[in-house]
C-alpha positions in Angstrom: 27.3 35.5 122.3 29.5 32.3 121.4 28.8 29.2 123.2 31.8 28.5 125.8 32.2 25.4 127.8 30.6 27.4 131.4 27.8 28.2 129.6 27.2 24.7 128.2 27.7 23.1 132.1 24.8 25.7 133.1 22.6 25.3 130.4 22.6 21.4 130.7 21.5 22.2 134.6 18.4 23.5 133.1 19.1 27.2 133.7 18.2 29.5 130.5 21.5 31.5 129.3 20.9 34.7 127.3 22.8 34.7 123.7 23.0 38.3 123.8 22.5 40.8 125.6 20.6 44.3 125.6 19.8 47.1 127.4 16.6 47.5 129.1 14.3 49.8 127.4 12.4 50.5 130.1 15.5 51.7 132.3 16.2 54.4 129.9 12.5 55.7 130.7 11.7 58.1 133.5 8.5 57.8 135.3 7.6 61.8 134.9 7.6 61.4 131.0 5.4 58.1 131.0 2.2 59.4 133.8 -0.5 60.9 133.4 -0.8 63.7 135.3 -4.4 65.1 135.0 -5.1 63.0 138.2 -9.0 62.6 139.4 -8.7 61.9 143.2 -10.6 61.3 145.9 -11.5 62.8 149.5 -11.2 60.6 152.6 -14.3 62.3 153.8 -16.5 61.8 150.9 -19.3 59.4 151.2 -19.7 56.1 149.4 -23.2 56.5 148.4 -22.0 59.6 146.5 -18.5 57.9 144.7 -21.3 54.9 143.6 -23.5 57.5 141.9 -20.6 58.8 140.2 -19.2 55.7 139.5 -22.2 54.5 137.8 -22.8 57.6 135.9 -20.5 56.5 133.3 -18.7 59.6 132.8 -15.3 59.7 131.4 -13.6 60.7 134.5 -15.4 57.7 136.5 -13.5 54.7 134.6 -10.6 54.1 136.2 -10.3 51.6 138.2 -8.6 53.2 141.2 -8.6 56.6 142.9 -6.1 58.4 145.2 -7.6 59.6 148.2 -7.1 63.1 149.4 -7.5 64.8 153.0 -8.9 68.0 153.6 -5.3 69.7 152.5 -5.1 67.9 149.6 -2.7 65.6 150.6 -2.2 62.2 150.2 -3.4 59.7 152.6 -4.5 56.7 150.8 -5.9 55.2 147.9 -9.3 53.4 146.6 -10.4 51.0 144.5 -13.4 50.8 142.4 -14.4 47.2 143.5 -14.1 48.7 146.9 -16.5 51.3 146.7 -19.3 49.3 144.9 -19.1 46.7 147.2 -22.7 46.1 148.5 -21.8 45.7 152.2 -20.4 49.2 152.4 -23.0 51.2 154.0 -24.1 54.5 151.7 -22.8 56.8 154.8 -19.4 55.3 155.3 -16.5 57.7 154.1 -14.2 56.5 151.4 -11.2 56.8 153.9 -12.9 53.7 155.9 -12.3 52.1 152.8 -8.3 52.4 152.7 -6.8 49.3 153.5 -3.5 50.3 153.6 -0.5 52.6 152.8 -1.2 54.2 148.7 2.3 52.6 146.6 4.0 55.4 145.6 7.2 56.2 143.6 8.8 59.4 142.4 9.4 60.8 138.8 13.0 60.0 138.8 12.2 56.5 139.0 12.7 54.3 135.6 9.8 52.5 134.2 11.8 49.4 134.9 12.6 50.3 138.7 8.2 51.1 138.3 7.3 47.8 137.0 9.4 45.7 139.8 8.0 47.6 142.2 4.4 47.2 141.2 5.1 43.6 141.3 6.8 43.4 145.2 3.5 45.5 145.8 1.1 43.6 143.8 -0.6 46.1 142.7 -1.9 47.5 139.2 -0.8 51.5 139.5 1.6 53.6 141.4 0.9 57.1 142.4 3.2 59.0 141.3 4.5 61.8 144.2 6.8 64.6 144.2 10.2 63.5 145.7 10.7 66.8 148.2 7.2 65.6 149.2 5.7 62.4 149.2 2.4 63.5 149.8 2.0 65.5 146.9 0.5 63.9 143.9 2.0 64.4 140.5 0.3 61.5 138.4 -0.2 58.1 138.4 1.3 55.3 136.6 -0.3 51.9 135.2 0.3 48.7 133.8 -1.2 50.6 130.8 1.6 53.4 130.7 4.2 50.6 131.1 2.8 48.8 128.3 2.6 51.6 125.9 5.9 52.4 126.6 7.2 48.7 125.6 5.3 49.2 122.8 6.6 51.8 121.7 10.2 50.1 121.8 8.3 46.9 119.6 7.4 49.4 117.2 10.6 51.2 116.4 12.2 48.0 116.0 9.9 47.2 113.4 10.6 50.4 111.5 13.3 50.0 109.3 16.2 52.0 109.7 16.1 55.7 107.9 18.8 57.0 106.7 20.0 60.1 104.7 20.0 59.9 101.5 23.0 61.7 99.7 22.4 65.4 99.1 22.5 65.9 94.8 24.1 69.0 93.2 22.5 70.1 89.9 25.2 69.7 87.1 
């Protein structure tokens, strides 16, 4: 974009002005394609002496860093962190759903990564559970800073590829 004599006046005020512009890569993204949807979950009646033995049993499936919380239904009424549950001045016999602190930050699969990402910020928080739109206490997946920066990534690395293109089909003569 050509320098013009507003953007001149608002870049001498100190305020950055884009020379071009671009579409978001992330707004393009849906939330559904970018989860992961093997979810391990929680449930709010479980006790914290047995989610520390499983945390500490360094399983695959015991490495994540947070864990939606499930009632009885399977529905979703919270979420926990790992920090939460190892914390030494939870008593072995409390349930994990005395751990919840407040409502689980959710968003649907229709979302954008983009609409994700600003919505883990206003939230400040480090995943979103994922939930199905006709029902919001269904879990679908769960999305993390991790899934949004794979998916950025991914848009670094295909502009480093160099273009392909077809190369002209030859007839035998």
């Amino acid at each position: 974009m050509r320098t013009t004599i507003m953007t001149e006046k608002i870049a001498r005020r100190g305020v950055r002005v884009p020379s071009e512009y671009h579409a978001d890569f992330l707004d393009g993204i849906r939330v559904a394609s970018a989860c992961t949807r093997n979810v391990i979950c929680m449930y709010r009646a479980d006790l914290v002496g047995d989610a520390r033995r499983w945390l500490q049993s360094h399983l695959p499936t015991a490495g994540h860093q947070g864990y939606p919380l499930l009632d009885e239904d399977g529905r979703l009424c919270g979420f926990v962190g790992r920090r939460d549950v190892l914390d030494p001045s939870v008593a072995d016999t409390a349930t994990l759903g005395s751990l919840t602190r407040r409502a689980p930050a959710v968003i649907t699969g229709a979302h954008t990564l983009s609409e994700a990402a600003d919505h883990m910020v206003l939230e400040e928080v480090g995943r979103l559970i994922v939930v199905d739109a006709a029902d919001e206490d269904r879990v679908l997946g769960i999305l993390t800073r991790r899934d949004l920066l794979a998916a950025h990534g991914e848009r670094l690395r295909q502009q480093r590829e160099p273009t392909r293109h077809l190369k002209p089909f030859r007839t035998r003569t």
